[in-house]
N, C-alpha and C positions, 0 to 999 in steps of 0.2 A: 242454487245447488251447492253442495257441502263440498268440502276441498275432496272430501276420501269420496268421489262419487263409483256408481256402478261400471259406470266406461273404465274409468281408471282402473278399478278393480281386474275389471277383465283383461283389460290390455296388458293387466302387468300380472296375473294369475302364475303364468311360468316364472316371473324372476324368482322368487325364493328360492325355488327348487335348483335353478338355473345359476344363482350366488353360491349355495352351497355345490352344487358341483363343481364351479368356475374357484373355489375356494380350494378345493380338496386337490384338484391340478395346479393350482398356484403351489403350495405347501410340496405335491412332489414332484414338481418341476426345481423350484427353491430349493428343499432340505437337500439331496446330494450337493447341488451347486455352493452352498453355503459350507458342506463339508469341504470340498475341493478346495474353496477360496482360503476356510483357512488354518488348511494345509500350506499352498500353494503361497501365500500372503507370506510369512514371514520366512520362507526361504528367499523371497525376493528383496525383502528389506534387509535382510542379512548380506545378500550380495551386492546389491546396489542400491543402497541407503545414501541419508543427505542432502537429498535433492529433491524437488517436484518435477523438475524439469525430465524428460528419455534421458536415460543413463549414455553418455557419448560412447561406453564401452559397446554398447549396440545399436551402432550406426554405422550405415556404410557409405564411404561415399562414393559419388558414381560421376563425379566431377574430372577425372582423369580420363578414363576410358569415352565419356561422351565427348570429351573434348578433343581427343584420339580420333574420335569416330568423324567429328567434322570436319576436323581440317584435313580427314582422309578422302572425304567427297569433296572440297574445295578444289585440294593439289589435281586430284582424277576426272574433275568432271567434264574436262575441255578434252578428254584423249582414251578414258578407259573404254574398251571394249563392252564392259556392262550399261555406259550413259549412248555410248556412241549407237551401239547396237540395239538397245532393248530402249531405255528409258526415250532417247532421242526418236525410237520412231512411234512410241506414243506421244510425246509433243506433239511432232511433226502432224502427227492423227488429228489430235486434241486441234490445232490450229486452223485446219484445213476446216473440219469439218464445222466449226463455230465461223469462222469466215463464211464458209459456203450457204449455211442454215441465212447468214446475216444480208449477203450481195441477194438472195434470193427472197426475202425480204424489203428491200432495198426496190427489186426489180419489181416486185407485186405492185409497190406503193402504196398511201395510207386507206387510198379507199379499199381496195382488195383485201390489205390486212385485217380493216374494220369489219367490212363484209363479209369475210372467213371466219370471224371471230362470232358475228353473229349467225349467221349460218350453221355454223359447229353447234354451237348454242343449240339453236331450233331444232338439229339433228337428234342431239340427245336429249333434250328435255323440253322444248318448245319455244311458243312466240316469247312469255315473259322473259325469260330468260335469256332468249336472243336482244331483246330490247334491251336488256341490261346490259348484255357485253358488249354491243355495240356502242350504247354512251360510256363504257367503260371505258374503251380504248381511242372515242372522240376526245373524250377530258384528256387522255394522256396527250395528246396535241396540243387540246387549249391551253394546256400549262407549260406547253412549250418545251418538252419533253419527250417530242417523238421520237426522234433519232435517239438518244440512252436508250428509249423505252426499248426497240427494235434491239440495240445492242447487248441490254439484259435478256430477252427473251430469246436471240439466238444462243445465247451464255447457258439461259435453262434448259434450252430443248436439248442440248446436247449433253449437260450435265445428265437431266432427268431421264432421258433416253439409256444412259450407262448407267444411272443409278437402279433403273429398272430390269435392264439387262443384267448388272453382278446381281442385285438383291434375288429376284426372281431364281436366276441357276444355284444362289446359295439357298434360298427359301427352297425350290426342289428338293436337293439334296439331303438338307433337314426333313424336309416333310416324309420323305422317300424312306432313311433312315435312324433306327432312334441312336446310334453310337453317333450317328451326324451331327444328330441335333442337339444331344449332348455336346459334344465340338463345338461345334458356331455360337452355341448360348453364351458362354464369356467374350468371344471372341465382339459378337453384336452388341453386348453388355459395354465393356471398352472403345467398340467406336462411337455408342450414343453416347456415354456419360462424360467422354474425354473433350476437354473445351477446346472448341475450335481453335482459337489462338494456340493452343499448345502443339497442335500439329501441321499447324502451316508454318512452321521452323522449317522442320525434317521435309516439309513438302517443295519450300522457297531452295531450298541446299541443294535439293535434285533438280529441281527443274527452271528454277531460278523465278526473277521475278515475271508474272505476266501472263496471259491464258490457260495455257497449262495448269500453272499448280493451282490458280483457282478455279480450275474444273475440276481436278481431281481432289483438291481439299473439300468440293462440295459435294462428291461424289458420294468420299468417305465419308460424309455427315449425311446423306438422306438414303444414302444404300440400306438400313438397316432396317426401315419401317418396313419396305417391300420385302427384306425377307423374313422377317419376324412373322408378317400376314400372311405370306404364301404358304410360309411353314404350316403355322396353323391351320388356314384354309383348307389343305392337304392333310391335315392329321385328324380333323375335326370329318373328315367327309364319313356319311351316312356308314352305318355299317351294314344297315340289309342291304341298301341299294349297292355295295361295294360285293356283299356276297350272292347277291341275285347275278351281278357281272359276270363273278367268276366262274358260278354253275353255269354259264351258257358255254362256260370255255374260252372265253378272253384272255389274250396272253396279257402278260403287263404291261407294254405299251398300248394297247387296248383299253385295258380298265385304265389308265394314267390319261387317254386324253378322251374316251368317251365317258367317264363318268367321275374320276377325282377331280381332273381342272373345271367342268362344266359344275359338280356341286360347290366349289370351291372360289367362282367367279364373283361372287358377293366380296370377299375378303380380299382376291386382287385387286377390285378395282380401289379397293379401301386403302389399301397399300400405294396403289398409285395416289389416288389421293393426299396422304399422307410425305409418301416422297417429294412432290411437288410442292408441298408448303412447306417442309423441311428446307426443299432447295431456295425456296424464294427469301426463305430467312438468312441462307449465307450470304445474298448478292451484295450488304452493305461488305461483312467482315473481308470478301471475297475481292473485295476493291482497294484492300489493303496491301494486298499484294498482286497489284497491277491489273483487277481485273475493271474493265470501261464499262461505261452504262450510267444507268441511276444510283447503285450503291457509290460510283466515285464519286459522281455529281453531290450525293448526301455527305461523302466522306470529306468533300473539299470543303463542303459550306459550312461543315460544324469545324472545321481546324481554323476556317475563320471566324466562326462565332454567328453564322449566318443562319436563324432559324428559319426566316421565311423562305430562304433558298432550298435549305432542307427538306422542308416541310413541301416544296412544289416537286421537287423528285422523287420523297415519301411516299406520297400518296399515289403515283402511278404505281408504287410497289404495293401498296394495298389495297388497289385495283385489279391488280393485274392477279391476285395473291384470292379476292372475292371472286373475280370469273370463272378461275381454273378449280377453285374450292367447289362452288355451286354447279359447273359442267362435270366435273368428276363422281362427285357425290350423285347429280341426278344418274349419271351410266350405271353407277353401282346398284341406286334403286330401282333402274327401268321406268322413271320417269314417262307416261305418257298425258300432255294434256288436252290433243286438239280432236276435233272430231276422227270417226273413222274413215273417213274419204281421204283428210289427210294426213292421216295417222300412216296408211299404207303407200301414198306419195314419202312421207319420211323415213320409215321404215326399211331396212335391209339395207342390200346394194346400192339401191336403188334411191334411197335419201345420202348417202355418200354420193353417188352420181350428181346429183343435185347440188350437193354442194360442191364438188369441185366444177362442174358448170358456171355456178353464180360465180364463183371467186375470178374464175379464166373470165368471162364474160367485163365482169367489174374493175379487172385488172387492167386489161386490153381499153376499155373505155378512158379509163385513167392514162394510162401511156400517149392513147390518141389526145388528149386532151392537154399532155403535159402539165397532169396536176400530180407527180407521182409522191413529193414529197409535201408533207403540212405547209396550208398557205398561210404567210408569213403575219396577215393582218388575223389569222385566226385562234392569236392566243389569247389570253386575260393572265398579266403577270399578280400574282399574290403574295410574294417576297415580301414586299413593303407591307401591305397592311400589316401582313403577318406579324413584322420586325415591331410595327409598332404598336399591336397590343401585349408584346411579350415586353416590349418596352416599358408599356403602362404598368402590368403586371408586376415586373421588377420594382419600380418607384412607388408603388402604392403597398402593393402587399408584401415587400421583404420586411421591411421591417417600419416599427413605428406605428403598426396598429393601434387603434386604442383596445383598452379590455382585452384582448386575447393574445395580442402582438404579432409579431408577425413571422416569414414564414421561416425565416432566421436562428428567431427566437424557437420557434418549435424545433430544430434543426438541433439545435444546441442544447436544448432540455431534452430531450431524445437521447442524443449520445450520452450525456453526464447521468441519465437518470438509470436508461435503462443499456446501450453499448456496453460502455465503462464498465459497470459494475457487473456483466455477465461476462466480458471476457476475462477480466481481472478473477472473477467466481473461479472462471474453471483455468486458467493459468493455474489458478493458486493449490488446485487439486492436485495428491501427489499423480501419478501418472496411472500406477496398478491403481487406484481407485476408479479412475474413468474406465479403464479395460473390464473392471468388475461391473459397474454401474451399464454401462455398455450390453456386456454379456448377459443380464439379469434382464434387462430391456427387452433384447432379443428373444431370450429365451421363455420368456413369458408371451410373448406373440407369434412364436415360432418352435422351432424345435431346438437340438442339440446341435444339428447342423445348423440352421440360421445364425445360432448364438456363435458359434465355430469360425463362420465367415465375415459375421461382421468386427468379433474380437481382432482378428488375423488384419484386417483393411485396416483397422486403426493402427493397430502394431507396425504396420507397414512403414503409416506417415511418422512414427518414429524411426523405424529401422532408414526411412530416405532423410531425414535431418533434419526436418522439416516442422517438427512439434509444435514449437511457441506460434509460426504463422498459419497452421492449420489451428489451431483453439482460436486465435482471433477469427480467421474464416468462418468457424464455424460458430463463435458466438453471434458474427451478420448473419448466416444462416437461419439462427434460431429467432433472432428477434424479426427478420421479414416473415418466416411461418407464421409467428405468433400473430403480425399484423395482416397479414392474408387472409389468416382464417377467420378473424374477428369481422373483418369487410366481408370476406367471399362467400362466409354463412348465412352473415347475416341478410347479404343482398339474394344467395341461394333461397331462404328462405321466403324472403319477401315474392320471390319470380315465381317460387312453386306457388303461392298462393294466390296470386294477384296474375291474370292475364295480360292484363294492360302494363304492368309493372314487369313483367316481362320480353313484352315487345320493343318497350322502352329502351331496357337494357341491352338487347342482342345487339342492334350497330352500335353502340359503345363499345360491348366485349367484342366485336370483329375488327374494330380499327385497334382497339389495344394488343390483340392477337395476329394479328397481321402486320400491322408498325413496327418498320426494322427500330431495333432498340437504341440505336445513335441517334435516332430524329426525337423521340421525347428525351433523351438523355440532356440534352442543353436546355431546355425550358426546367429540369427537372434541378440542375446544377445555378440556374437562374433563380429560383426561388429558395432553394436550400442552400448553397455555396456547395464547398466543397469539402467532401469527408467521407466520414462513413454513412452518415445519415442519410444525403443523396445516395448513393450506393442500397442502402436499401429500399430507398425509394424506387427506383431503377424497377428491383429486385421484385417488391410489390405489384406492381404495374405486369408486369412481364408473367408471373403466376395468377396474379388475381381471375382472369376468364375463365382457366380450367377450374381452379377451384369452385367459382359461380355456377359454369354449367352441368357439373360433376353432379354438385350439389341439390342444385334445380330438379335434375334428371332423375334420382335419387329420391325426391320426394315426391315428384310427379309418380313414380312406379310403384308406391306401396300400395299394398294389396283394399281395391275399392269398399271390400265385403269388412274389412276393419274398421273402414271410418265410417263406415255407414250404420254401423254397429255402435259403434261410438256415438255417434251425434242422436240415433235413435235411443240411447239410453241416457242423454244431456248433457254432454260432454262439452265444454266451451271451448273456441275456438285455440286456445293455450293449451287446455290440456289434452286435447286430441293430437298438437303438435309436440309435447313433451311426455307425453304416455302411448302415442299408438306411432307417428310420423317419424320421430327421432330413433327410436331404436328399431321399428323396421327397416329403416335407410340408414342402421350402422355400418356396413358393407360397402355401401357406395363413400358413406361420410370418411369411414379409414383411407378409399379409393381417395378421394378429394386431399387426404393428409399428406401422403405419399406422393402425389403428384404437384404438391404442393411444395415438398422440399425440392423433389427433382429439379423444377423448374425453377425453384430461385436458385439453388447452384449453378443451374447451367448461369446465371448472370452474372455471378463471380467476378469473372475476368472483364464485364465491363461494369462493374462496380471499382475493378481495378484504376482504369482509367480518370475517373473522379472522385480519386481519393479513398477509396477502401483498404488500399493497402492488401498487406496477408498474400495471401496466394496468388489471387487474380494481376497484381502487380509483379509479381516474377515471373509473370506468364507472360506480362505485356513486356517486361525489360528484357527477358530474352530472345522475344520475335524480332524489339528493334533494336540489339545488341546485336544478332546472328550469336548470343550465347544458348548450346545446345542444352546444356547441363541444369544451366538454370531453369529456364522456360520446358522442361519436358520433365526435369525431376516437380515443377510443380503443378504441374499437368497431372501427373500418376498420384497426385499428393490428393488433389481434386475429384480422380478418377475412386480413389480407397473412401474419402469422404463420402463423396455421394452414395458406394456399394454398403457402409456400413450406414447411413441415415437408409437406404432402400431399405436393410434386412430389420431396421430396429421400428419400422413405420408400416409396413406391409401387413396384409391382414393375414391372421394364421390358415384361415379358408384357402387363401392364396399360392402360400407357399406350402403348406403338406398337398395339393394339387399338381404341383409342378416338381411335388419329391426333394424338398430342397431341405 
């Protein structure tokens, strides 16, 4: 068949048409903007000429007053009226209630827990999945991780339990109304985008180190999925079936719980969902400031360089991270798989019954038995192997390959080749250039407002002083997308068309999606050393899954009546993929873009760590300084980056949707 064939024809019939109008809104979107600029351009180089760098005359520093502000909680926090009274009897909550969730646990012992766990399972979704959560939470024994395990998971429930309680009353609110939802939109915006590190400062200063602040440091990081989902859930509900309600004469507490929360039940439980994997992602960070479990257990072994130690309290967190993912998920789909005899046995009240039965029953046998805690002969330690194929790993493939060299050598022609010369690129740009380049970005994927907010964020991390280390951040930004997307597509696309290539890949993308980011970070510092290179490495690893299944999802969805049109008129398997598959799944592919920067920002701060420098390190020098100034001016510095990559990445579908 000829290159120019008939599929291709078809499939691409509307672009002309589609170019020139996409042409003729470039031009007047651009031609005012091009007026403005320059106008606006050389009154700026008239005032603040000379430099590339933010003009110091607008900068403000916020170094005096934060530093005001800490040592004002320091001096007060042992005697004022506001710790003593308010904050101290949330601890005291916070304490009690993770202790209690933990002794009663404790008292169930491992068979009961295991048993509860499978059980829950079978409840919501059936046998398989009871099978799986019960050797989920066996393995966390054999690796000789029960007791952490038991201490993280009372840590979660308590976290997830408030993170569902505030999100849910904020998601209400929103959903309920729109001056609300308007409100909470930045507000939710700044507590997902703001890196954890930057706010367990302000969170250790109040409540010091130890349970507390890393319940409520987790809180504030997984509170926002559930109200984001609620929200919408609530705003999204049906509208006949909302005004069929009201013609019967339902007051609004009426229509709000017989027919908005009940249409709306799909996107709660998505929210829970959501919050629970959110939380289970801070139990490493969360163990930095004193919180016990498996993220200390990870946090101890990597300060010794201990991968297989890591690596065995790891994996209970990505265990324990696959259970509560795959029972949540099936509650939200209504999961049912066993026959109808015992579909109505599990069902209702009446399968709750059931299981708190088995658990009491199980428990009790256990207690009489005196086998309450993991028997002692019943581990398998994996430290060691582990230490020594990462051993091997180190000696063979660091460096001294033949032909390709090794992992070192790529390390190093990485930075030199492509680092270097992008951060040095845009350093070197005068400053109102990137604002212009910026704004033109935006404004062509967005509107006047999009372009408006993302200029202003940038403007920001100049107005906080912060310039020169946000352009290196965000040249490691740009080069982990760029290697993302090259991997994440092209594995996307290999999964949308291959079944089996598919299958393959999902437990890969679930332990990479699930693995607190401290446990591959020393295998990843083992083979790169330390710099920036690892740092994006990190960065890659931690985005790659969404972008893969974004991507997948995306292709999987294009409409079946085009390919089948396609291949009926001899369309090869390439070009059915670059004329009918790629631009019907531009929507989802922009989605993949977007969620692709997000996610490697949020790793910033532990790029920090292993030598990224920039941002992410003034984040980490000021949590273990107790300097406020630093660690939260570069937090807010983080927080304007990521808002201004959102508005310049985002699809315009998107955002004229949400009025932005």
């Amino acid at each position: 068949m000829t290159s120019a064939s008939p599929a291709t024809a078809t499939a691409a019939t509307p672009f002309p048409a589609g170019l020139l109008t996409n042409r003729t809104v470039v031009l007047g979107k651009l031609l005012p903007f091009a007026v403005f600029a320059a106008v606006l351009v050389p009154l700026a180089l008239t005032r603040w000429s000379g430099s590339t760098a933010w003009p110091d005359a607008l900068t403000v520093d916020l170094s005096g007053p934060l530093g005001r502000t800490s040592d004002w909680i320091i001096d007060n926090r042992d005697h004022h009226p506001l710790f003593l009274y308010f904050f101290g009897h949330i601890s005291n909550a916070v304490v009690l209630s993770v202790r209690g969730v933990y002794l009663l646990l404790l008292a169930i012992g491992w068979a009961g827990v295991t048993a509860g766990a499978g059980l829950i399972a079978w409840r919501v979704a059936g046998v398989r999945l009871a099978v799986t959560a019960a050797v989920a939470f066996a393995v966390c024994g054999g690796l000789g991780m029960w007791v952490p395990t038991m201490q993280t998971l009372a840590l979660m429930v308590v976290a997830v339990t408030a993170s569902v309680v505030l999100g849910a009353l904020l998601g209400l609110a929103a959903g309920l109304s729109d001056r609300l939802y308007r409100m909470t939109r930045p507000l939710l915006d700044t507590m997902q985008v703001l890196p954890a590190f930057a706010y367990l400062l302000p969170v250790v200063l109040i409540f010091g180190i130890g349970v507390p602040a890393a319940v409520l440091a987790t809180v504030v990081y997984a509170a926002p999925p559930m109200a984001r989902l609620t929200a919408l859930g609530l705003r999204e509900a049906d509208g006949g079936v909302m005004e069929a309600v009201s013609s019967l004469g339902a007051t609004a507490k009426q229509r709000l719980l017989t027919a908005r929360l009940p249409l709306a039940r799909p996107r709660l439980l998505l929210g829970l969902n959501q919050t629970i994997m959110m939380a289970l992602s801070m139990a490493v960070i969360a163990s930095v400031i004193g919180a016990a479990g498996l993220g200390d257990r990870v946090y101890q072994a990597l300060a010794s360089v201990d991968v297989g130690a890591a690596l065995a309290a790891g994996l209970p967190i990505v265990l324990l991270a696959v259970v509560l993912d795959r029972t949540t998920a099936a509650a939200g789909a209504g999961t049912r798989t066993e026959s109808r005899g015992v579909d109505i046995i599990r069902g209702g009240r009446r399968g709750w019954a059931v299981v708190a039965l088995g658990v009491f029953l199980v428990a009790v046998a256990g207690r009489l038995a005196g086998r309450l805690e993991w028997p002692a002969g019943g581990t398998v330690p994996i430290a060691e192997p582990v230490n020594r194929v990462v051993d091997w790993m180190t000696d063979h493939l660091y460096s001294g390959v033949p032909v390709v060299g090794g992992t070192a050598d790529w390390a190093g022609h990485f930075t030199t080749w492509i680092l270097d010369p992008l951060r040095g690129g845009l350093q070197a740009l005068p400053w109102w250039v990137l604002l212009l380049v910026v704004a033109a970005l935006a404004l062509l994927i967005g509107t006047w407002r999009t372009a408006l907010t993302a200029v202003l964020a940038l403007a920001a991390i100049g107005v906080l002083g912060v310039w020169k280390p946000s352009l290196d951040t965000l040249s490691q930004v740009l080069a982990a997308v760029a290697v993302t997307l090259v991997i994440g597509f092209a594995a996307g696309i290999a999964a949308a068309r291959s079944a089996r290539v598919e299958a393959l890949l999902r437990p890969v993308l679930d332990v990479f999606q699930t693995l607190p980011q401290f446990v591959y970070l020393i295998p990843v510092v083992a083979l790169f050393g330390v710099g920036r290179a690892p740092a994006v490495a990190a960065a890659v690893v931690y985005a790659l899954p969404a972008v893969v299944r974004i991507t997948t999802q995306g292709l999987r969805q294009v409409d079946p009546a085009a390919l089948e049109s396609a291949r009926s008129l001899g369309a090869t398997g390439v070009q059915q993929l670059r004329q009918v598959q790629l631009p019907l799944a531009g929507p989802a592919l922009r989605l993949a873009l977007n969620q692709g920067v997000v996610l490697v920002l949020a790793v910033v701060i532990i790029g920090g760590l292993v030598g990224g420098g920039a941002l992410g390190y003034d984040v980490v020098y000021g949590l273990a300084q107790g300097d406020l100034a630093t660690g939260l001016v570069a937090g807010a510095a983080i927080v304007c980056l990521g808002l201004m990559l959102d508005r310049v990445t985002q699809p315009a579908e998107r955002v004229r949707r949400k009025g932005a």
